[in-house]
C-alpha positions as CSV (number, residue, x, y, z in Angstrom):
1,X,98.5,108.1,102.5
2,X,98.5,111.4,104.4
3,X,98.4,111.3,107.8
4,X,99.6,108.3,108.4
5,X,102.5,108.5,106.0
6,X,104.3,112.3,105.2
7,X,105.5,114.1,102.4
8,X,109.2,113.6,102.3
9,X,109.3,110.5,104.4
10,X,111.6,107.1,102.7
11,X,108.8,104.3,102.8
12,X,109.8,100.8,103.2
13,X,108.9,98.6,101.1
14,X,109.1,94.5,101.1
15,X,109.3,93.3,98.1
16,X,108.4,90.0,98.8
17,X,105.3,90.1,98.1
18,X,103.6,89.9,94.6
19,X,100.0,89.4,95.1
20,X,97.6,90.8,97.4
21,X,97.0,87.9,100.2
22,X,96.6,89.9,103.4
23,X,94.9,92.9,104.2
24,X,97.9,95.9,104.7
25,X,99.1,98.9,103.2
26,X,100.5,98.1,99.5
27,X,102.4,99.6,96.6
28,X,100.9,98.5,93.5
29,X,99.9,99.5,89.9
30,X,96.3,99.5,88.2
31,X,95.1,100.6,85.1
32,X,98.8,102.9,84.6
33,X,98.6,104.6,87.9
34,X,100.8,103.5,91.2
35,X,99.2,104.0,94.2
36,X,100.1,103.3,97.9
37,X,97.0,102.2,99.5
38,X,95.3,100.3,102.1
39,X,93.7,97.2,100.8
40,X,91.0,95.1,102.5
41,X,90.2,92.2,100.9
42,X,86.3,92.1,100.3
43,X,84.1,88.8,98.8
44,X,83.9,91.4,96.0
45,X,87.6,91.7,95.2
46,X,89.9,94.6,96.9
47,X,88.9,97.3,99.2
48,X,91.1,100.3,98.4
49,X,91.3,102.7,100.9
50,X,93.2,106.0,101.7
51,X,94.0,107.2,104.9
52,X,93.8,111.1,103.4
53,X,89.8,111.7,103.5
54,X,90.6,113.7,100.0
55,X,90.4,110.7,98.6
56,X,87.7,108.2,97.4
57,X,87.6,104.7,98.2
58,X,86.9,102.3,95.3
59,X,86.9,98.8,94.6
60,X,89.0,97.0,92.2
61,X,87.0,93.7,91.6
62,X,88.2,90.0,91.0
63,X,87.8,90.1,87.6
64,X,90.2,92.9,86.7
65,X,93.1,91.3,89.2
66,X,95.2,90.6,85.8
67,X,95.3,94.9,85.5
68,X,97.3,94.9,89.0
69,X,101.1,94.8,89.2
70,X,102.2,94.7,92.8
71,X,105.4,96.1,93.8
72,X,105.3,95.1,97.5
73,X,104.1,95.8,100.8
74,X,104.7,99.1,103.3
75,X,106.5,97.9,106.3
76,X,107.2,101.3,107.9
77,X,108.3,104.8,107.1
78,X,111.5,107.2,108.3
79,X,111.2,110.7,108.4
80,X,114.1,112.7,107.3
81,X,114.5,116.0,109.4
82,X,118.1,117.0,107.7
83,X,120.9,117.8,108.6
């Protein structure tokens, strides 16, 4: 999720949520991979997006929503700078 989120940086995660009912940045497992993404939600299914334009966009539609495990959503970031 380079730029928005760094290399190094403590993410904060709410684990509160379980499914994907809003659009926001998520931690989540599909298919065996974890990813922290950007969903939008689409009439499709998901809208997965990464802020790093390395990356592909890709849809994960309705029908495979039983493959995805969410582990909650991305509330903010902290950058450690040392000591």
């Amino acid at each position: 999720m380079y730029p928005t989120y760094k290399n190094g940086e403590t993410l904060f995660v709410d684990i509160g949520f379980s499914q994907i009912d809003i659009d926001a940045v998520f931690m989540f497992m599909y298919r065996g991979e974890v990813y922290i993404k950007r969903v939008q939600r689409i009439p499709d299914g998901l809208l997965i997006i990464s802020d790093n334009t390395k990356y592909k966009e890709f849809t994960i539609p309705r029908e495979n929503y039983h493959e995805i495990k969410v582990f909650g959503r991305i509330n903010g970031a902290l950058e450690y700078k040392g000591f």
